[in-house]
Every structure is written in C-alpha cells, then in structure tokens.
MDTraj code that builds the backbone (N, CA, C; nanometers):
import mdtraj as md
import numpy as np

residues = "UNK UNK UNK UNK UNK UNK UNK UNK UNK UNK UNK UNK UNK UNK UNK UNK UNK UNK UNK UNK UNK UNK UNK UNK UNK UNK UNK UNK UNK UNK UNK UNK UNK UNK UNK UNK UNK UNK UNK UNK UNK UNK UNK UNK UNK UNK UNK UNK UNK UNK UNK UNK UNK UNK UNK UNK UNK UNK UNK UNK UNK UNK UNK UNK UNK UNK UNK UNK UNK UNK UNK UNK UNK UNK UNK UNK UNK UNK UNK UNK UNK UNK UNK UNK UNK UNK UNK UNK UNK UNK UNK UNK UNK UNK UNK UNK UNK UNK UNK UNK UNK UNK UNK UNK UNK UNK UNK UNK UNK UNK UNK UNK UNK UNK UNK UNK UNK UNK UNK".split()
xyz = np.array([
    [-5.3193, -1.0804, -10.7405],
    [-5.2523, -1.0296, -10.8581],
    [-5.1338, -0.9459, -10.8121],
    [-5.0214, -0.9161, -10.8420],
    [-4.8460, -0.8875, -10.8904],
    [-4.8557, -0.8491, -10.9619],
    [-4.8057, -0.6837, -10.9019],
    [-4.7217, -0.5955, -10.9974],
    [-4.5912, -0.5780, -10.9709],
    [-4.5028, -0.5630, -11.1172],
    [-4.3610, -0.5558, -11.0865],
    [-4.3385, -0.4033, -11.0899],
    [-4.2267, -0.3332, -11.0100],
    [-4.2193, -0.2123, -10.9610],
    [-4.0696, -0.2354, -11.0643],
    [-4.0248, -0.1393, -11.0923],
    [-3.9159, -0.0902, -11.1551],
    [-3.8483, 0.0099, -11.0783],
    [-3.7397, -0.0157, -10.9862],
    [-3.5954, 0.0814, -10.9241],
    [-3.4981, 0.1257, -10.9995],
    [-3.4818, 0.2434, -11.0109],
    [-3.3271, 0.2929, -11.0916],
    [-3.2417, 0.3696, -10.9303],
    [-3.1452, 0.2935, -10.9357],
    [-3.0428, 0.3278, -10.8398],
    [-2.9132, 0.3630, -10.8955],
    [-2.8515, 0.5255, -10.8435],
    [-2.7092, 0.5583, -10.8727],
    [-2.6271, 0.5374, -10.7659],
    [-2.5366, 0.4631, -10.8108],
    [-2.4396, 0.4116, -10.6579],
    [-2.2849, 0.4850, -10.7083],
    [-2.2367, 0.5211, -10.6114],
    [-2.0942, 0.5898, -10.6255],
    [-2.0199, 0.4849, -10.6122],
    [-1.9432, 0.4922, -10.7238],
    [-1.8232, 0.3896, -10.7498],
    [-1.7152, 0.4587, -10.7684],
    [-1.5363, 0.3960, -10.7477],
    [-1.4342, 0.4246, -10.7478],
    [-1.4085, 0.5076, -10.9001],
    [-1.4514, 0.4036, -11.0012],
    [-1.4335, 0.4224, -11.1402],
    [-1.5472, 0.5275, -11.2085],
    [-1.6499, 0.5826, -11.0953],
    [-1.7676, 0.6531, -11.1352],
    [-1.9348, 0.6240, -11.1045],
    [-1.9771, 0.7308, -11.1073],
    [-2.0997, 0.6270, -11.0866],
    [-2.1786, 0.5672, -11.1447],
    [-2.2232, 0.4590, -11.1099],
    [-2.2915, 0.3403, -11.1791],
    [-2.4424, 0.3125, -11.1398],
    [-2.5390, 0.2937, -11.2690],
    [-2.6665, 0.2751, -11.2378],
    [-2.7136, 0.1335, -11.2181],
    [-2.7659, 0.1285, -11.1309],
    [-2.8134, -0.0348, -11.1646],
    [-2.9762, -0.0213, -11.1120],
    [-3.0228, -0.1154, -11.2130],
    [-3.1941, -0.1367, -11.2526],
    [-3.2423, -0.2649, -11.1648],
    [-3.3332, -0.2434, -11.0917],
    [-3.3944, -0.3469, -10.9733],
    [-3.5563, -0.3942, -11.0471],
    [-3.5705, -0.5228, -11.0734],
    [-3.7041, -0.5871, -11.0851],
    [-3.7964, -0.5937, -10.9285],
    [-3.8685, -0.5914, -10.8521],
    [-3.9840, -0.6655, -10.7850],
    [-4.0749, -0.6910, -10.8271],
    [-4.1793, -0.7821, -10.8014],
    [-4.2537, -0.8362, -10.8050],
    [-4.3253, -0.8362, -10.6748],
    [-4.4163, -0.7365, -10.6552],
    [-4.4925, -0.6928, -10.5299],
    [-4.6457, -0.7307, -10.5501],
    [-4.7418, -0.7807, -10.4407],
    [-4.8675, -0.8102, -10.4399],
    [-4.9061, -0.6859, -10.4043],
    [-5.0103, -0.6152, -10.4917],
    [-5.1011, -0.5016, -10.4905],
    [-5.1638, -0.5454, -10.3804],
    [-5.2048, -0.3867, -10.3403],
    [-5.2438, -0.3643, -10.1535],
    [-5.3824, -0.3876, -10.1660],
    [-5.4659, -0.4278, -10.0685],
    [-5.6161, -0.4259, -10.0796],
    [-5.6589, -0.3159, -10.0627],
    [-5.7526, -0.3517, -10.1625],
    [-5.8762, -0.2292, -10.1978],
    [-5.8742, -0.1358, -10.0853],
    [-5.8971, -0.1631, -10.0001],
    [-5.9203, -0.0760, -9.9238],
    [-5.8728, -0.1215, -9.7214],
    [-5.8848, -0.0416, -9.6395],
    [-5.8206, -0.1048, -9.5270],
    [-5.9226, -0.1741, -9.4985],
    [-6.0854, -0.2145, -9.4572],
    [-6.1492, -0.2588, -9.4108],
    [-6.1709, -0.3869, -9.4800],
    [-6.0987, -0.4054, -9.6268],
    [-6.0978, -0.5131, -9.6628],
    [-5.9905, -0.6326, -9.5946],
    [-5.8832, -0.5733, -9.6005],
    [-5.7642, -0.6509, -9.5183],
    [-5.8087, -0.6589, -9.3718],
    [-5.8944, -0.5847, -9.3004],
    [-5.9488, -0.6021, -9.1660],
    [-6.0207, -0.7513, -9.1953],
    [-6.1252, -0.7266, -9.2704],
    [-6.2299, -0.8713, -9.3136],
    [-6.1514, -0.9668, -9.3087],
    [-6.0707, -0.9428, -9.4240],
    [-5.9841, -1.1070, -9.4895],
    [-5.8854, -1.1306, -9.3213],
    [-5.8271, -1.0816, -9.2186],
    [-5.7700, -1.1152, -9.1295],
    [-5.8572, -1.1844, -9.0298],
    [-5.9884, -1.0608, -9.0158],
    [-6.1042, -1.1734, -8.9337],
    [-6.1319, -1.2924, -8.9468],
    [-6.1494, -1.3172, -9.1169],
    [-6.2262, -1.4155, -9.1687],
    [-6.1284, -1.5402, -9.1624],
    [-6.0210, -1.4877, -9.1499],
    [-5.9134, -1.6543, -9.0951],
    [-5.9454, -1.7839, -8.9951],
    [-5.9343, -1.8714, -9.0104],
    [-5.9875, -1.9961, -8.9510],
    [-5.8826, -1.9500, -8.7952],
    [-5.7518, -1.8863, -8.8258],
    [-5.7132, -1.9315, -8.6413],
    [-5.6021, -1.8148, -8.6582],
    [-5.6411, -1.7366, -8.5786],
    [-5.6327, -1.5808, -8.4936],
    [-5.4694, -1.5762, -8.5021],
    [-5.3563, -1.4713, -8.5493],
    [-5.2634, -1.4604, -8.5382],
    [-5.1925, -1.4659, -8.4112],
    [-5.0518, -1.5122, -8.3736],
    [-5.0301, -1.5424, -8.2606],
    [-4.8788, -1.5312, -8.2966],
    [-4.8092, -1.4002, -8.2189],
    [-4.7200, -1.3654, -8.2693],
    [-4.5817, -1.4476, -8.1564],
    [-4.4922, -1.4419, -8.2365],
    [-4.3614, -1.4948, -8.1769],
    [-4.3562, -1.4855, -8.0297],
    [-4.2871, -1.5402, -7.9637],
    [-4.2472, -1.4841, -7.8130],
    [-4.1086, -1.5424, -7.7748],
    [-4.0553, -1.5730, -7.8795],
    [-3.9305, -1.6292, -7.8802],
    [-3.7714, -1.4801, -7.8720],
    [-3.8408, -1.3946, -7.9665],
    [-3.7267, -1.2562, -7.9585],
    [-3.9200, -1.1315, -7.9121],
    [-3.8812, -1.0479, -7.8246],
    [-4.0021, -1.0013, -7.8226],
    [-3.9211, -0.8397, -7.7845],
    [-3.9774, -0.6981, -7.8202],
    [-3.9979, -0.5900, -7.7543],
    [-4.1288, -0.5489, -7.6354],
    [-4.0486, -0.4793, -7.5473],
    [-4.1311, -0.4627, -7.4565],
    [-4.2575, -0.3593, -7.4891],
    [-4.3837, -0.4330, -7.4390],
    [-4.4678, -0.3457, -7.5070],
    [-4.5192, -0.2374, -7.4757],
    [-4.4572, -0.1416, -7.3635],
    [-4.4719, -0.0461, -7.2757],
    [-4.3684, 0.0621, -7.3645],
    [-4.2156, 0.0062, -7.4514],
    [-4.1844, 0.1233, -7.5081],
    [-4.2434, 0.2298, -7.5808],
    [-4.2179, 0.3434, -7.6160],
    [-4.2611, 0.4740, -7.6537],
    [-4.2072, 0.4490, -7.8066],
    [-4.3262, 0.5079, -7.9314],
    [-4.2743, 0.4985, -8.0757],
    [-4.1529, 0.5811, -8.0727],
    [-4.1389, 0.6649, -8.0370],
    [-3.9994, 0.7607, -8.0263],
    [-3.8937, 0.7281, -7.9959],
    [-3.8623, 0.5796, -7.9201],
    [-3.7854, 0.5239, -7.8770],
    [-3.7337, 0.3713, -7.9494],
    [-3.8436, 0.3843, -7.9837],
    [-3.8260, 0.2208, -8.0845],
    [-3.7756, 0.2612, -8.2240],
    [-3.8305, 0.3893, -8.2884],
    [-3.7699, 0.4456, -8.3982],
    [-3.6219, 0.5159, -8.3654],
    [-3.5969, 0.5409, -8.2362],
    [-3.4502, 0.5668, -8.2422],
    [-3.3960, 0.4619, -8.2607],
    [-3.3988, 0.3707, -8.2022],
    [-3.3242, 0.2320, -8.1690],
    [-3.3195, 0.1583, -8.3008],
    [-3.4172, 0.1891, -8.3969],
    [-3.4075, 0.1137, -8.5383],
    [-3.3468, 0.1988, -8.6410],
    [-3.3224, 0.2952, -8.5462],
    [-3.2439, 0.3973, -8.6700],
    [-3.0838, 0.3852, -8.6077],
    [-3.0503, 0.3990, -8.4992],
    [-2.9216, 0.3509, -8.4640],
    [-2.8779, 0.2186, -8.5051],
    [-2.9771, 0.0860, -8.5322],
    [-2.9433, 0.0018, -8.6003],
    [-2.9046, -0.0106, -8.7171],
    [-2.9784, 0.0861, -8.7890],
    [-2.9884, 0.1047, -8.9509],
    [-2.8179, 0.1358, -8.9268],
    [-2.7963, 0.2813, -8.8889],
    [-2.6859, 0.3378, -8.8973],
    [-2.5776, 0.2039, -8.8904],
    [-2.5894, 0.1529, -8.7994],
    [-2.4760, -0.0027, -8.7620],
    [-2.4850, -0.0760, -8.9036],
    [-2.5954, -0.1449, -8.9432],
    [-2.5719, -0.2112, -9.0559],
    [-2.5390, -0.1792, -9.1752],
    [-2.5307, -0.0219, -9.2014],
    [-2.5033, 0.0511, -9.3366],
    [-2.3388, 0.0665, -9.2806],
    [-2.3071, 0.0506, -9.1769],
    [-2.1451, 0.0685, -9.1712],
    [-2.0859, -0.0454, -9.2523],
    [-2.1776, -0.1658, -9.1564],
    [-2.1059, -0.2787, -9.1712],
    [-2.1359, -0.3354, -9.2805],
    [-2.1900, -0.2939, -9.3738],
    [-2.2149, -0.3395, -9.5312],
    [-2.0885, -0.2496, -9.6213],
    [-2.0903, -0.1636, -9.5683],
    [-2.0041, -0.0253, -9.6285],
    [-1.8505, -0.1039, -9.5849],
    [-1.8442, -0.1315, -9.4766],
    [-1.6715, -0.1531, -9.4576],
    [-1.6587, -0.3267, -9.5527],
    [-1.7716, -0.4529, -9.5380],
    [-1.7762, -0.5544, -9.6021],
    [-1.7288, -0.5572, -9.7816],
    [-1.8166, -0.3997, -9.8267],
    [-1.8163, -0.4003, -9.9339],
    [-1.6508, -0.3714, -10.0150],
    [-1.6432, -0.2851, -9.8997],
    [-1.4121, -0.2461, -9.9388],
    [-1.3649, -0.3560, -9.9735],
    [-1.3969, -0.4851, -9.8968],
    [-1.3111, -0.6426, -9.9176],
    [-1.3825, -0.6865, -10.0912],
    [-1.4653, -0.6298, -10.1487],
    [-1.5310, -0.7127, -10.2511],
    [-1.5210, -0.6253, -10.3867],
    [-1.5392, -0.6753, -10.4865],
    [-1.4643, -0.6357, -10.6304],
    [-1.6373, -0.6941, -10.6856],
    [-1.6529, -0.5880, -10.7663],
    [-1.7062, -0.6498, -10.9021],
    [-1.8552, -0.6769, -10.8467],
    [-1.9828, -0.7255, -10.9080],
    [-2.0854, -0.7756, -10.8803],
    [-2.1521, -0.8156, -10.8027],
    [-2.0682, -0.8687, -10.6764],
    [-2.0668, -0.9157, -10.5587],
    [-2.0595, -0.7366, -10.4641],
    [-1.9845, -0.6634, -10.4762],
    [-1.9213, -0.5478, -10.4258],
    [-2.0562, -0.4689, -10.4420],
    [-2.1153, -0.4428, -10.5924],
    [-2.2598, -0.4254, -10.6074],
    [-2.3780, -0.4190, -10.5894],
    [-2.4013, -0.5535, -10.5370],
    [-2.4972, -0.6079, -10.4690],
    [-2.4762, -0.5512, -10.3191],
    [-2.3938, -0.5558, -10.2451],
    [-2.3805, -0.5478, -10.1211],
    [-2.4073, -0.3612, -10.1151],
    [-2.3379, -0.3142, -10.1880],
    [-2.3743, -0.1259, -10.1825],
    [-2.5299, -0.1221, -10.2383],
    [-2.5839, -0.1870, -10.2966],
    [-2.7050, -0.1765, -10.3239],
    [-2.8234, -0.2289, -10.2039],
    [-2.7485, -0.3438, -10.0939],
    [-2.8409, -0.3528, -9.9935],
    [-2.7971, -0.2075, -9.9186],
    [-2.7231, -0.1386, -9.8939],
    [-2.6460, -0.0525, -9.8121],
    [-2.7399, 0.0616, -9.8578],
    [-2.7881, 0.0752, -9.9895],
    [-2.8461, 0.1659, -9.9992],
    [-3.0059, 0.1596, -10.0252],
    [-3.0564, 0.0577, -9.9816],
    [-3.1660, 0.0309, -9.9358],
    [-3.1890, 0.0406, -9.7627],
    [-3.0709, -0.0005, -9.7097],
    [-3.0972, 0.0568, -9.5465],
    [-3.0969, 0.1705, -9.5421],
    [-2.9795, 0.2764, -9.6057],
    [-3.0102, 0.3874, -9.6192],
    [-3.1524, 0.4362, -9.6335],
    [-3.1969, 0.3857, -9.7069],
    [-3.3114, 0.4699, -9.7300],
    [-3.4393, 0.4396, -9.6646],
    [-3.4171, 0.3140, -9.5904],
    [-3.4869, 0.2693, -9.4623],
    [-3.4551, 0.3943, -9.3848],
    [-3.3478, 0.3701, -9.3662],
    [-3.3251, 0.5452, -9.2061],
    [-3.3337, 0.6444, -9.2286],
    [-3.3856, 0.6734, -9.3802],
    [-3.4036, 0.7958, -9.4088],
    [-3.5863, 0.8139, -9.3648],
    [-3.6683, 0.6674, -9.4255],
    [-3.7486, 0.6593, -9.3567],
    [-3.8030, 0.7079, -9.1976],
    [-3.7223, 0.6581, -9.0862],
    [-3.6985, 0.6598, -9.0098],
    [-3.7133, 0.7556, -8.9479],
    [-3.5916, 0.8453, -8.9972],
    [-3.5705, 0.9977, -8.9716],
    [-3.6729, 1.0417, -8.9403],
    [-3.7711, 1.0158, -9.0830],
    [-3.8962, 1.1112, -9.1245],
    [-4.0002, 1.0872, -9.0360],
    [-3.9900, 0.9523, -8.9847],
    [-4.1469, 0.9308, -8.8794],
    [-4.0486, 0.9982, -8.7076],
    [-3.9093, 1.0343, -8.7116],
    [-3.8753, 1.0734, -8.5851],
    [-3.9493, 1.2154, -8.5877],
    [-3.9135, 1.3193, -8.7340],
    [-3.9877, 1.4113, -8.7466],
    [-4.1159, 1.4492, -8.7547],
    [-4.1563, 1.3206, -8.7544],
    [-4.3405, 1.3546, -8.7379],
    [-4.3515, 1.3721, -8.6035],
    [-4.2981, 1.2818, -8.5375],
    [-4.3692, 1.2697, -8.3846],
    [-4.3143, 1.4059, -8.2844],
    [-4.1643, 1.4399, -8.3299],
    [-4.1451, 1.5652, -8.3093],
    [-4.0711, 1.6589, -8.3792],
    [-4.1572, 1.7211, -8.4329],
    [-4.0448, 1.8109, -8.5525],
    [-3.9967, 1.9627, -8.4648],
    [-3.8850, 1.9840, -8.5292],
    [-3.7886, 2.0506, -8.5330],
    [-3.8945, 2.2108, -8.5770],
    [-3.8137, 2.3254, -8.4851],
    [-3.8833, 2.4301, -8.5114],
    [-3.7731, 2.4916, -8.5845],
])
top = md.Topology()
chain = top.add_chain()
for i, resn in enumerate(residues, 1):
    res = top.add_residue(resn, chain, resSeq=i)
    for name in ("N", "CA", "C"):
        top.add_atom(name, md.element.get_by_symbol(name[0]), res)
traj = md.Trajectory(xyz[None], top)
C-alpha cells in the first residue's frame, strides 16, 4: 500500500518568490525493522550488489559523507548555473531539483555533525 506525501516548496525567483506544490507517491515503510529483515531473508536468491562502479570498503563514514557532500555542493552549482540558460517551467523544474540536493546536503551536514559535533 502508497501513500502520497504532499511538498510545499518556496523557490526565489527574479520576479519574486514562487511556490510550487510536489505530489509523491511513496510505499509505506514496514511495520517494523525485523519485518523487512524476514521479507529480505525470505527471498528465493540473496542480494548481490554491483561491482561494476564500487567504493572502497575500508573508507571511514566521515569520509564518504564528506565526499557526498562536496558532490552535492558540485551538482547544486551546476543545476544553479544550467538553470540561468532556462525561462519558464523548464527553469522551475530544474531550481526545484537544485533544491532538493540542497536539502540532501543539508542532510549531510547533519550526519557530519553527529559523528563529530562542533563544541
């Protein structure tokens, strides 16, 4: 079973700022974690992940969350400078992925501050 989540986003525009309203359609989480443990066991044939693009599995979380937050930072540029070339709906859409990475690295930030916060 799908539930749809409702987003209200304010994006800064030239002419002012503008709200725009986001639909998903997200599958509700299982009951509980030991249920999603079961249902993964209970699979006929054992997950077997890529090895085609891979991270090394010796890096440190502190290091992999920098590196995905310096990415973030890269792709919110390059959506941000893409979006200058674009007008109208199209221009929209693109500041609206921009501000979903944003708020990925804001994510980010927050698990850098767990692992070591700031006195």
């Amino acid at each position: 079973m799908a539930s749809t989540h409702h987003l209200q986003v304010m994006l800064a525009a030239p002419e002012g700022p503008k709200s725009i309203s986001m639909f998903k359609a997200t599958p509700n989480p299982p009951e509980s974690e030991t249920d999603s443990l079961s249902a993964l066991k209970a699979a006929k044939t054992p997950r077997k992940p890529s090895t085609m693009f891979m991270v090394a599995p010796d890096i440190d979380t502190e290091s992999l969350l920098a590196n995905a937050c310096e990415s973030m930072v890269s792709a919110s540029v390059l959506l941000s400078d893409f979006a200058d070339l674009l007008e109208g709906p199209h221009r929209n859409k693109i500041l609206g992925i921009a501000q979903m990475v944003m708020l990925g690295k804001l994510a980010v930030y927050r698990a850098l501050d767990n692992i070591d916060p700031h006195e």
